[in-house]
SESEMAR-702505 format. One record per residue (C-alpha): residue number from 1; residue in one letter; y, z, x. Coordinates in Angstrom, 1 decimal, padded with zeros to 4 digits, m for minus. Example, Ala and Ser with C-alpha at 12.3 -4.5 7.8 and 13.67 -1.06 7.14 Angstrom:
<pts>
<seq=1	type=A	py=m004.5	pz=007.8	px=012.3>;
<seq=2	type=S	py=m001.1	pz=007.1	px=013.7>;
</pts>
This chain:
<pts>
<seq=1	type=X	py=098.7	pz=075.9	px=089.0>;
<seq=2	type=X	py=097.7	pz=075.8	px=092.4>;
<seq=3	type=X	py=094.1	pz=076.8	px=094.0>;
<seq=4	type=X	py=095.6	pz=079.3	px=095.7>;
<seq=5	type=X	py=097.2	pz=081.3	px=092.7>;
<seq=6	type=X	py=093.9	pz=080.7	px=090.7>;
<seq=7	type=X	py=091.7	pz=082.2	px=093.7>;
<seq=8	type=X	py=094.4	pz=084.9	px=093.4>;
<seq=9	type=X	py=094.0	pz=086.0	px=089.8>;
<seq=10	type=X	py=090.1	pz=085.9	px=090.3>;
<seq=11	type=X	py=090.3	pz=088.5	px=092.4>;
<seq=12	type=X	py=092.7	pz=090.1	px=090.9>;
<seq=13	type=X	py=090.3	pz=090.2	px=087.9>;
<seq=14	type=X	py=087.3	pz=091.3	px=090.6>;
<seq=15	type=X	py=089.3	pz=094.2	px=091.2>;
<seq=16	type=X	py=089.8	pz=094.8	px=087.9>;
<seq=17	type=X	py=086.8	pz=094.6	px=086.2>;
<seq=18	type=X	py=084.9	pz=096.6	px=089.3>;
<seq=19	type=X	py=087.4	pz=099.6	px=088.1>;
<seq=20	type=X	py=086.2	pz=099.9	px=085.0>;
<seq=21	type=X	py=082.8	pz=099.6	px=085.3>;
<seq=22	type=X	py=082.6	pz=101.5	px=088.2>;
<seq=23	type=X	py=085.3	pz=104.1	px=086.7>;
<seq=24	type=X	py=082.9	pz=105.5	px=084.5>;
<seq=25	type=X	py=080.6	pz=107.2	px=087.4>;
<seq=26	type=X	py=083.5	pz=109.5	px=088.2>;
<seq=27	type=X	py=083.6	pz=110.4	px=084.3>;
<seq=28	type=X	py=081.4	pz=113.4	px=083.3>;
<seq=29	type=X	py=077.5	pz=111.8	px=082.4>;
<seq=30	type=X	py=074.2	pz=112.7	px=082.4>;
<seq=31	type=X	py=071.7	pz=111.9	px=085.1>;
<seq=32	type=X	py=071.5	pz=108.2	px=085.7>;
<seq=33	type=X	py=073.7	pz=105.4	px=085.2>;
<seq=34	type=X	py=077.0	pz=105.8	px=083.5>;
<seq=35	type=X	py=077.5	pz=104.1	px=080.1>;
<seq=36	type=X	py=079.4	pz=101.1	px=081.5>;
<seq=37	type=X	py=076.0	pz=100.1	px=083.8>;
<seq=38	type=X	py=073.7	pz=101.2	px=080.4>;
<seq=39	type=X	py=076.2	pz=098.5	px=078.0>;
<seq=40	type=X	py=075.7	pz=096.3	px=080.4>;
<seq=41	type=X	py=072.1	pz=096.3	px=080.5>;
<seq=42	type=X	py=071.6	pz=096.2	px=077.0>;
<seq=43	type=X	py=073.6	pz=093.7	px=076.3>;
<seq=44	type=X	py=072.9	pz=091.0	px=079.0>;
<seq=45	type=X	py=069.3	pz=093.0	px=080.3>;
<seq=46	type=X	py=068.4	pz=093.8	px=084.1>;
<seq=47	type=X	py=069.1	pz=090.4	px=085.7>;
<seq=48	type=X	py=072.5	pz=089.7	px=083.7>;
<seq=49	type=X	py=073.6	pz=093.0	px=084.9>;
<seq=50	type=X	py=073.0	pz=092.2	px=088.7>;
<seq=51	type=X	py=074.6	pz=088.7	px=088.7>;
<seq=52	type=X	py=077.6	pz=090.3	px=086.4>;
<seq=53	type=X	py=078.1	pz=092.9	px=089.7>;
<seq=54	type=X	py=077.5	pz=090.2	px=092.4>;
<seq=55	type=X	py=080.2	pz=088.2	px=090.7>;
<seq=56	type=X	py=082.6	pz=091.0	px=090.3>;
<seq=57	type=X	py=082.4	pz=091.6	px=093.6>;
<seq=58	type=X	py=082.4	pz=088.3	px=095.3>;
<seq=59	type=X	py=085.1	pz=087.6	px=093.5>;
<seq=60	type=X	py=087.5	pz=090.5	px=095.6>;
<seq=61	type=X	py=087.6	pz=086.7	px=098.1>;
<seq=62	type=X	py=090.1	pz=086.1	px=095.9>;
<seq=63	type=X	py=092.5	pz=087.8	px=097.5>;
<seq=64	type=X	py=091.7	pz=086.9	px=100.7>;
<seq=65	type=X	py=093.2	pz=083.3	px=100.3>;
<seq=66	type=X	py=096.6	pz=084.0	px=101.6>;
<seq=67	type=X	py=094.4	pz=084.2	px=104.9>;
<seq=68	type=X	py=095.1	pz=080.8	px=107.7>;
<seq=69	type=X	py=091.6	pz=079.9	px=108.3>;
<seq=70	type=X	py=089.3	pz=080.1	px=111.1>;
<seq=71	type=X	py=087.0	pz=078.7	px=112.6>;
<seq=72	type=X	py=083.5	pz=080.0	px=111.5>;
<seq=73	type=X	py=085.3	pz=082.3	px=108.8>;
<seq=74	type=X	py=082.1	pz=081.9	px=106.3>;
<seq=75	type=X	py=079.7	pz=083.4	px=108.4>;
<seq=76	type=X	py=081.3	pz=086.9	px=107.7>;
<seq=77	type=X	py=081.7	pz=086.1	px=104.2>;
<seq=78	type=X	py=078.2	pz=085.5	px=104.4>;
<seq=79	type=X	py=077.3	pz=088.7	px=105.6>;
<seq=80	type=X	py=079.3	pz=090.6	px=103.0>;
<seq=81	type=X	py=077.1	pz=088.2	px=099.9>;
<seq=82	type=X	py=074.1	pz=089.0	px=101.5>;
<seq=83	type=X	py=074.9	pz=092.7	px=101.3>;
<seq=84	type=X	py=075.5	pz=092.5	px=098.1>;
<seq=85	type=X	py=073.2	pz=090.6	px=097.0>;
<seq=86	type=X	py=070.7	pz=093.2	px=098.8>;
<seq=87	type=X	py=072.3	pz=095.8	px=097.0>;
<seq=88	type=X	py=072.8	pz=094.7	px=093.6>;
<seq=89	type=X	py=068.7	pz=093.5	px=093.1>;
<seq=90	type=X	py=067.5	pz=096.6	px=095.1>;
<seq=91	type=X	py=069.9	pz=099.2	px=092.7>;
<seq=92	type=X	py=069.7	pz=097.7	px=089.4>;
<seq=93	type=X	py=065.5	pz=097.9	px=088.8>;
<seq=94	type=X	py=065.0	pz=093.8	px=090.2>;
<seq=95	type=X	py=064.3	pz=094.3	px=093.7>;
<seq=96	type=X	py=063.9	pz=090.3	px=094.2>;
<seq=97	type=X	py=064.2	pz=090.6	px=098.2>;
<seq=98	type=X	py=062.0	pz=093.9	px=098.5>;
<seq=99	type=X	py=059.7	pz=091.8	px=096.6>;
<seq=100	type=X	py=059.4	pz=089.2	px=098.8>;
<seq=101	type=X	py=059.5	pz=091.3	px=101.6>;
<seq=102	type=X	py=056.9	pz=093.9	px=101.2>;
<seq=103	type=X	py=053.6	pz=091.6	px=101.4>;
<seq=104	type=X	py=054.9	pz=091.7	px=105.2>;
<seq=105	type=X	py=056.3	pz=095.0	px=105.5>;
<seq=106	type=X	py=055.5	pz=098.1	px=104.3>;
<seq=107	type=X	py=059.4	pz=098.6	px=102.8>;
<seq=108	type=X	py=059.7	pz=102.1	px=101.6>;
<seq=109	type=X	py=062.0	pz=103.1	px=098.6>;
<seq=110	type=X	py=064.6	pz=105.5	px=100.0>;
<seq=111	type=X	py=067.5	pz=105.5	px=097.3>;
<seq=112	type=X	py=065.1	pz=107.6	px=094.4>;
<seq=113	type=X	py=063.7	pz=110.3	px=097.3>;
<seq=114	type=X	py=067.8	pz=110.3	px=098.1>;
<seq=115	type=X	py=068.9	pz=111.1	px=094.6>;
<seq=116	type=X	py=065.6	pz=113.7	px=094.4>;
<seq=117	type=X	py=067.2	pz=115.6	px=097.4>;
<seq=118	type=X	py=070.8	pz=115.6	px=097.0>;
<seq=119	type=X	py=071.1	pz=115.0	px=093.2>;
<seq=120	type=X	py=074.1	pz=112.7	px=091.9>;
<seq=121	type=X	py=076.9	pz=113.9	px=093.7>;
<seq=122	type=X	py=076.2	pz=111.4	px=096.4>;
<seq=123	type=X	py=076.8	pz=108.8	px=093.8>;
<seq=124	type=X	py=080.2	pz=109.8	px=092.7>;
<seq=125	type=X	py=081.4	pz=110.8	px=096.6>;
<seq=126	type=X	py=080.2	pz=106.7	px=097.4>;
<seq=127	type=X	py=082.0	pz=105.5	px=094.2>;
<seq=128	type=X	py=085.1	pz=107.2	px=094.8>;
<seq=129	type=X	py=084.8	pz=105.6	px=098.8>;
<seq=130	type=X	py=084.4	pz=102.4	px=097.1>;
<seq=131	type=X	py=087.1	pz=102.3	px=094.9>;
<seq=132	type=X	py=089.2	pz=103.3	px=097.9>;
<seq=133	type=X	py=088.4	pz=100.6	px=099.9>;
<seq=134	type=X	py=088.9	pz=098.3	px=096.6>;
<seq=135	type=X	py=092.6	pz=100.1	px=096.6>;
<seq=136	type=X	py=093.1	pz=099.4	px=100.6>;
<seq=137	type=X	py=092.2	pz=095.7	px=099.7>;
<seq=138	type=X	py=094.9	pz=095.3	px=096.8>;
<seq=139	type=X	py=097.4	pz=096.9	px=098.8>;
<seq=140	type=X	py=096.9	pz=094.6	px=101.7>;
<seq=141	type=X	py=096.8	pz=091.4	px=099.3>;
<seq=142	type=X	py=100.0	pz=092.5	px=097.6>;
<seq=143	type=X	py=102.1	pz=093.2	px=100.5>;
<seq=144	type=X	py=101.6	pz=090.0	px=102.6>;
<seq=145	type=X	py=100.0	pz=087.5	px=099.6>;
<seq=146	type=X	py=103.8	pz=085.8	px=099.3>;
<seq=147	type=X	py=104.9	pz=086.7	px=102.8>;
<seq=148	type=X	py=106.3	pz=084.0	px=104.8>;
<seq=149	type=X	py=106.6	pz=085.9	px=108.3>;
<seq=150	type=X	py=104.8	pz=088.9	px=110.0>;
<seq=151	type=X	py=104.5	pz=091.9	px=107.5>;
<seq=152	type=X	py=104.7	pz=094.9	px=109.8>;
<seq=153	type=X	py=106.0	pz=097.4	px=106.9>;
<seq=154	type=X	py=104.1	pz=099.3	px=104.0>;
<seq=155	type=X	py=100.2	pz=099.4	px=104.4>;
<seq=156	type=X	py=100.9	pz=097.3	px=107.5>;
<seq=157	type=X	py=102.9	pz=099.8	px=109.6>;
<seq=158	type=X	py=099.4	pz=102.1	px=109.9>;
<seq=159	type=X	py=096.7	pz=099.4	px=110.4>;
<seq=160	type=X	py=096.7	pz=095.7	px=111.4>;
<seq=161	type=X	py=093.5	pz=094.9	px=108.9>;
<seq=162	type=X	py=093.8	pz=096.5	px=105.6>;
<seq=163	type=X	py=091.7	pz=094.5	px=104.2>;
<seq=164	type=X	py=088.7	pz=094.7	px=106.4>;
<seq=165	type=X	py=089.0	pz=098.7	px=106.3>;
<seq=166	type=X	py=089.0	pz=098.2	px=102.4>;
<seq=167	type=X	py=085.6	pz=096.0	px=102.8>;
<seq=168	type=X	py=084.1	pz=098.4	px=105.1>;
<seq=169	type=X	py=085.1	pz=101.1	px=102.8>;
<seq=170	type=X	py=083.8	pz=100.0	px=099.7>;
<seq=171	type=X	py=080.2	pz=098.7	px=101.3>;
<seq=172	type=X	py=079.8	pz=102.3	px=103.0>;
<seq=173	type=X	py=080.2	pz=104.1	px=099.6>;
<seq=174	type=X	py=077.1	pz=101.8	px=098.4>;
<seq=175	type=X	py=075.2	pz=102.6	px=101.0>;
<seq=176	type=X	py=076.4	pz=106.3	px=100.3>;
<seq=177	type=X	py=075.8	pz=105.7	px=096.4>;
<seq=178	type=X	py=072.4	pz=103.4	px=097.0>;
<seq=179	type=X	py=070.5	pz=103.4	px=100.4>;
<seq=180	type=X	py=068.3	pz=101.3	px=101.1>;
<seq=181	type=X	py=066.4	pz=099.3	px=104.2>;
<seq=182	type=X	py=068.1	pz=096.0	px=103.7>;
<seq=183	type=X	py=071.6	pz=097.1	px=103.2>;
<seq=184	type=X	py=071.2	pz=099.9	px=106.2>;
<seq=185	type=X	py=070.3	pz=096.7	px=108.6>;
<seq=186	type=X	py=072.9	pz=095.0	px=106.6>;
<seq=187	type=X	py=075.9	pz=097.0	px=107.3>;
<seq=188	type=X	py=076.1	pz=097.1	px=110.9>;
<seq=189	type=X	py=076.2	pz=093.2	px=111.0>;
<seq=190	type=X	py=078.6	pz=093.2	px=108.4>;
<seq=191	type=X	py=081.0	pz=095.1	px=110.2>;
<seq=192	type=X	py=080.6	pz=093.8	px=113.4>;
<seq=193	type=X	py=081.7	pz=090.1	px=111.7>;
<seq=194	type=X	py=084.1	pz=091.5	px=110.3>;
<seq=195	type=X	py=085.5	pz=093.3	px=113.9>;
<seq=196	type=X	py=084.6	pz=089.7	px=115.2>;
<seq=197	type=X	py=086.8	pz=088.1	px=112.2>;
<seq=198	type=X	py=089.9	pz=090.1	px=112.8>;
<seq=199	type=X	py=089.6	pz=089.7	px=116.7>;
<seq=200	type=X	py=089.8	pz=085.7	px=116.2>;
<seq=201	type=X	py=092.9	pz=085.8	px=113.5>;
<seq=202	type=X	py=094.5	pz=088.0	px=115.8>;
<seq=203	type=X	py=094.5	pz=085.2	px=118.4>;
<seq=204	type=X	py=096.2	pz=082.8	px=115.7>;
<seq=205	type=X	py=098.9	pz=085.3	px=115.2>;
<seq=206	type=X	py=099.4	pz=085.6	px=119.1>;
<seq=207	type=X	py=099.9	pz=082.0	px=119.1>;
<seq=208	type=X	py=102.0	pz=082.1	px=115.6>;
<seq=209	type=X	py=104.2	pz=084.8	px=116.4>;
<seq=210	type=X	py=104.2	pz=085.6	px=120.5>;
<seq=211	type=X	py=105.5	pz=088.8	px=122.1>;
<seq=212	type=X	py=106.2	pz=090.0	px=118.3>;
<seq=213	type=X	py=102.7	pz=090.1	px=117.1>;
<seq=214	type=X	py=101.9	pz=091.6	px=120.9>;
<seq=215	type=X	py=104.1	pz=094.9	px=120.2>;
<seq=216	type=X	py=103.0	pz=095.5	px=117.0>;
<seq=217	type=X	py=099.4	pz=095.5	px=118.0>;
<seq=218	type=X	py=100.4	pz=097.7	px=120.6>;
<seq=219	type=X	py=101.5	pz=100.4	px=118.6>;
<seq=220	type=X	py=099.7	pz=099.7	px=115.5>;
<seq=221	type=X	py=095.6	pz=100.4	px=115.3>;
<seq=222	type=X	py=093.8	pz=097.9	px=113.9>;
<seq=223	type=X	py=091.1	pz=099.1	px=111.7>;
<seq=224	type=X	py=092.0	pz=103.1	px=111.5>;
<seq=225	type=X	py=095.5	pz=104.5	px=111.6>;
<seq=226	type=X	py=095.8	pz=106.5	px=114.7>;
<seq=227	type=X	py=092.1	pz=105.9	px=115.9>;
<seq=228	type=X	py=090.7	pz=102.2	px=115.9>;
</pts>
């Protein structure tokens, strides 16, 4: 079996297992964390939960391998553990970087006055965002992952980057389900490597495919359909 159809099934299993933890949030609960997050606390305590989620979600690069590479690709990758990273340790009760941060700042908590304001609907509005973004990303692997020219059809024919809509999707519905300092500061440097990411593969596929990669861009937005 090759790297590339083992990266594959890891994400594929990301996906996966990110559903059905995640699924639960949507289900009816009480306050707090649904039972998915509360199993996996008791069973593996605070710190196994958070590197159980990081992993989950790291492992959506998966399906990203079907991707030609280019040059300085990790530094967005980067951006996107570091968010999550952020995230996970701030949300999950072992705020590790707000630790270390707040001898030198003063870094206020703004996810628990959040959830005292709007209650938990904001919670299962950023899950449902997330899991649509998670969607956009299968959709995007699945339709070009065994493609051997340029896929203009399906998901394609609305936005040049799937993908990086799903990953923008997904990390706003945290910041909708979770806010805090680090990931607020995060997320705009997140996207704009990502922006940055798609702007240099779209120069490879100029040079890969000419005049035919030139008219579809014309009439096909990149990030939003009919928009961006």
């Amino acid at each position: 079996m090759s790297w590339r159809k083992i990266f594959n099934y890891i994400g594929i299993a990301g996906v996966i297992a990110f559903l059905l933890i995640y699924g639960f949030e949507l289900t009816p609960h009480h306050e707090g964390p649904p039972k998915s997050i509360k199993w996996l606390r008791e069973n593996f305590g605070t710190p196994g939960l958070i590197v159980v989620n990081i992993i989950v979600v790291i492992a959506f690069f998966g399906l990203l391998t079907y991707r030609k590479p280019t040059r300085n690709v990790w530094r967005s990758k980067t951006a996107f553990i570091a968010f999550i990273i952020a995230l996970m340790t701030e949300m999950f009760g072992w705020p590790l970087i707000l630790f270390l941060l707040s001898p030198f700042f003063d870094v206020p908590v703004i996810a628990r006055k959040y959830f005292e304001t709007f209650g938990h609907l904001p919670a299962k509005i950023g899950t449902l965002i997330s899991i649509f973004g998670v969607i956009l990303i299968a959709l995007g692997w699945a339709k070009i992952h065994k493609a051997e020219r340029l896929v203009t059809d399906g998901i394609y024919k609305f936005m040049r980057h799937p993908q990086y809509t799903g990953i923008f999707l997904f990390t706003l519905g945290w910041l909708i389900h979770w806010p805090s300092v680090v990931t607020l500061f995060l997320w705009p440097i997140l996207t704009a490597s990502y922006v940055w990411l798609a702007i240099q593969e779209e120069k490879d596929m100029i040079e890969a495919y000419g005049d035919e990669y030139i008219n579809y861009a014309k009439k096909t937005k990149r990030f939003i359909p009919y928009l961006i």
